[in-house]
Structure formats: C-alpha cells, structure tokens
PATOR-603869 format. One record per residue (C-alpha): chain; x, y, z; residue number from 1; residue in one letter. Coordinates in steps of 0.1 Angstrom, whole numbers, plus 2048, in hexadecimal, padded with zeros to 3 digits. Example, Ala and Ser with C-alpha at 12.3 -4.5 7.8 and 13.67 -1.06 7.14 Angstrom:
2
PT  c   px   py   pz    k  r
PT  A  87B  7D3  84E    1  a
PT  A  889  7F5  847    2  s
//
This chain:
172
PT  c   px   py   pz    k  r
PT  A  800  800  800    1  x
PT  A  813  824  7F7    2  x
PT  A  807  840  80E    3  x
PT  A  7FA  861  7FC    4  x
PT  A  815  878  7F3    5  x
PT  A  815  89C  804    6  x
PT  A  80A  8AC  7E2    7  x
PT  A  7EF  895  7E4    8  x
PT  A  7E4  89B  801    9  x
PT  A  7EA  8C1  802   10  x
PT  A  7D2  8BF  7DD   11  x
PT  A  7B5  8AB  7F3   12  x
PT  A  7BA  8C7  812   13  x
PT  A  7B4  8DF  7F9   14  x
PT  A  797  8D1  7E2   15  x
PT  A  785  8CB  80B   16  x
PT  A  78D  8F3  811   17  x
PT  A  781  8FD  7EF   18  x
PT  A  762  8E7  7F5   19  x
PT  A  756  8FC  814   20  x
PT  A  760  91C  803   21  x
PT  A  747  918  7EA   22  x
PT  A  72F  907  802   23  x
PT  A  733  929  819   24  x
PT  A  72F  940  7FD   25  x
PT  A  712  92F  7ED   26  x
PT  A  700  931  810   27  x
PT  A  6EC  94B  801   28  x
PT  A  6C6  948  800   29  x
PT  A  6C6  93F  7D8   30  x
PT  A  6A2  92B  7DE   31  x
PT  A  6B6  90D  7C9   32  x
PT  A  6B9  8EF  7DE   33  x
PT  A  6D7  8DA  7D5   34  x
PT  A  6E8  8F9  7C4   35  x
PT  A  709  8F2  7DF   36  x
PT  A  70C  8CC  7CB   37  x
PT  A  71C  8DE  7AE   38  x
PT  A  73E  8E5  7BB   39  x
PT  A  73C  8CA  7D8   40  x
PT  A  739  8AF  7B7   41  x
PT  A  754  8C3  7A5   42  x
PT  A  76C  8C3  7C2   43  x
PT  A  76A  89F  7CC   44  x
PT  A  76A  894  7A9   45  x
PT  A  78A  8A9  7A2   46  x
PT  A  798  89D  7C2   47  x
PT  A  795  879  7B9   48  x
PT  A  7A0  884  794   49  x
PT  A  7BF  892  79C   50  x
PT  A  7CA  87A  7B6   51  x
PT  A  7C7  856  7AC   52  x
PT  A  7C5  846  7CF   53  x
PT  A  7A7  832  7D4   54  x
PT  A  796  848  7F9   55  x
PT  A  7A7  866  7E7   56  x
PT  A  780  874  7E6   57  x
PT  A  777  862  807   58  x
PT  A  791  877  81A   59  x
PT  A  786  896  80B   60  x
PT  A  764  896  80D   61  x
PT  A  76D  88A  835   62  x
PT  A  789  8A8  83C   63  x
PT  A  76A  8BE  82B   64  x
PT  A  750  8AD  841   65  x
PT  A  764  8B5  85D   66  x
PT  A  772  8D5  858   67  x
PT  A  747  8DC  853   68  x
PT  A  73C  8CF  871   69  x
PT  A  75B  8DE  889   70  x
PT  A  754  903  878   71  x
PT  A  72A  8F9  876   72  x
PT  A  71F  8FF  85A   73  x
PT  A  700  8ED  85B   74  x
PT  A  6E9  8DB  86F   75  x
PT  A  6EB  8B8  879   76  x
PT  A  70D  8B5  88C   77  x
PT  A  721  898  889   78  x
PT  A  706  891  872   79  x
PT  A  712  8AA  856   80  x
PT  A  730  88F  84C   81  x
PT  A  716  87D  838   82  x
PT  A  711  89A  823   83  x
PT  A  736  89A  818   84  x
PT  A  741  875  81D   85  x
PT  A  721  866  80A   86  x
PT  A  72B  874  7ED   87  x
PT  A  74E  873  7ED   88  x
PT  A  74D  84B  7F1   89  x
PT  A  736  847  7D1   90  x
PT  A  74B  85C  7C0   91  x
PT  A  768  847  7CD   92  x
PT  A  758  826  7C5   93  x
PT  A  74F  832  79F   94  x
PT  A  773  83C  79A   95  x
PT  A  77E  818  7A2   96  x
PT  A  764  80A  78A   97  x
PT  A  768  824  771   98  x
PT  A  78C  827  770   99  x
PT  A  78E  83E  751  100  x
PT  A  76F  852  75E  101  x
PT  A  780  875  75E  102  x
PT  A  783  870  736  103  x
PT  A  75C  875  731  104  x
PT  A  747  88C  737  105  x
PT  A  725  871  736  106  x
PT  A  73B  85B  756  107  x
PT  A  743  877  769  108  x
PT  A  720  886  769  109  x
PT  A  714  862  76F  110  x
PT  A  72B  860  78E  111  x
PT  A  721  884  797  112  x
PT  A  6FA  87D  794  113  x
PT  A  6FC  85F  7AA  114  x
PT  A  715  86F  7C2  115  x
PT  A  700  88B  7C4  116  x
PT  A  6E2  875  7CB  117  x
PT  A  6ED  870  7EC  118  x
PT  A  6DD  88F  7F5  119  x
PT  A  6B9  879  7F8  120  x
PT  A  6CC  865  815  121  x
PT  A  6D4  87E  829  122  x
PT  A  6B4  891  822  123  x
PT  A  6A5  872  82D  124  x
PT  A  6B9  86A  84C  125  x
PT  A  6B4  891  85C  126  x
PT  A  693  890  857  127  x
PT  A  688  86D  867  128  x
PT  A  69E  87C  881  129  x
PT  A  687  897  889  130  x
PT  A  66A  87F  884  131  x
PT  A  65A  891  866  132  x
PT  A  63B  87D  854  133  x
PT  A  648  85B  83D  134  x
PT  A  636  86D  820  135  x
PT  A  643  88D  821  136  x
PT  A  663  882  82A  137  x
PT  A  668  870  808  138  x
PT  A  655  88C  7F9  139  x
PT  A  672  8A4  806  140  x
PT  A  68E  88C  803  141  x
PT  A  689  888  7DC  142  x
PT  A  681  8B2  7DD  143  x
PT  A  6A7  8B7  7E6  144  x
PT  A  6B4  89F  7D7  145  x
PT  A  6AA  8A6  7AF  146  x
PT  A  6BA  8C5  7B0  147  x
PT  A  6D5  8BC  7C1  148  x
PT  A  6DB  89E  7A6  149  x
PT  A  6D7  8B4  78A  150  x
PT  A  6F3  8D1  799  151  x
PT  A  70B  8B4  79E  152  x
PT  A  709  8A8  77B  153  x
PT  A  711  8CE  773  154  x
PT  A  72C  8CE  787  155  x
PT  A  73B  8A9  77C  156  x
PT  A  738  8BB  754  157  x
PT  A  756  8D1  75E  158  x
PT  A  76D  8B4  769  159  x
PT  A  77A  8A5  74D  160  x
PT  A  784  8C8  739  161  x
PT  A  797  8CD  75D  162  x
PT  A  7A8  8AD  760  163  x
PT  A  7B5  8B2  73B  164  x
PT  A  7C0  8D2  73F  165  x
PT  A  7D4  8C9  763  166  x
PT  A  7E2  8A9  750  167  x
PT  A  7EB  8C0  732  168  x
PT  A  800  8DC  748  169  x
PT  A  80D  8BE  75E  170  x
PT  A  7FE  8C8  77C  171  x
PT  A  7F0  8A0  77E  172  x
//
C-alpha cells in the first residue's frame, strides 16, 4: 500500500477548503434547493480526478464534512458528515468502476447525478429524525433531491475539460 504523497494531500486539503468556500458563499437565499451540489460535485469529482488513490474523494468530502460541522454551518451536527461523505464515496466507488470516467462528459455526469442523489438520504434521515409524516417525508425528500441531481450533473459537465487541461500543463 503507498501512502498519499504531500502534493496529494495538500490538492484534497484544498478541493475540502474550496468546497466550504462555495458552500458559505452560496448560503444566500437563492430559493433553489440543491444549488450548493454544483461545486460540492465539481470538487470531489476533481479531487478524485486529479489524485488517483482510491478514498482520494472519501477523505475529502470527510476533512470537508468536518471542517463544516466544527465551524457549523448547518444543522444536524455530527450529522452534517453524511452530506459530504455520502457523496464522496459514490463518487469514489464510480471512479473504481469507471476507471477512465474523467474522459467523458456522459460518466462523469452519470457519477455526478448518482452522487448527488444522496441528497434524498440525508433529506430522508433529518427528517424521520424530527418525526415529520412518512408521506411528506418522501414528498420532501425527492423535493431536494431533483434539483440537487440535476446541479450535480452541471457541475460533473466541467470535469473533464479541467482534467484535460491540468493533464495538458502538467499540473496531474
């Protein structure tokens, strides 16, 4: 097993920091739910892009998670990791069975709609927690989670022009 390198994991530290920069700056009351799923699906996706260790996604969307829930920016607690380790493991686990994924712009926005999907589970799980109606919970659940799907495929399209370009100056 090789351990990551520090560029690597400097690159992952930084994808997690740009992740809750956008995330605080897109706190604003747009009225779009899901809007934040944009750059969160870029930013794991080019996190696991650009670093070809298999948790490379996992870790950021956990030093994200984290970094969320010590600053609080949101409302769940300890339970505000799902909304940033969920996703980070599909995206994880399509990377090992899409290898060449970051190529195509129809993978990654496969990977990034079912990544950003994920968003119905944890819809799901805060609300059965404050003991909201079965019917309006999947009502609301599936409310949140559409959008959300659809601004993570938006945000998976920009991946594979930036992975060429990083692998075209050498950066990757």
């Amino acid at each position: 097993m090789t351990r990551i390198s520090l560029k690597e994991s400097l690159f992952l530290g930084f994808c997690a920091v740009f992740i809750l920069l956008s995330r605080a700056a897109l706190r604003l009351h747009l009225g779009i739910s899901g809007h934040v799923m944009f750059s969160t699906m870029f930013f794991l996706l080019i996190a696991r892009g650009c670093v070809p260790r298999f948790f490379a996604a996992t870790i950021t969307g956990l030093f994200a998670g984290t970094a969320a829930m010590a600053l609080g920016m949101g409302k769940g607690g300890p339970l505000l990791l799902i909304k940033f380790v969920l996703p980070a493991m599909v995206v994880d686990i399509g990377a090992m069975a899409l290898p060449f994924m970051f190529q195509s712009y129809l993978l990654c926005a496969l990977v990034a709609a079912t990544a950003a999907s994920t968003k119905f589970i944890d819809t799901y799980v805060m609300d059965r927690l404050v003991s909201m109606n079965p019917d309006i919970i999947l009502q609301h659940a599936f409310l949140e989670a559409a959008p959300a799907v659809l601004f993570g495929v938006a945000g998976g399209l920009f991946v594979p022009p930036v992975i060429r370009r990083l692998k075209s100056y050498g950066v990757i």
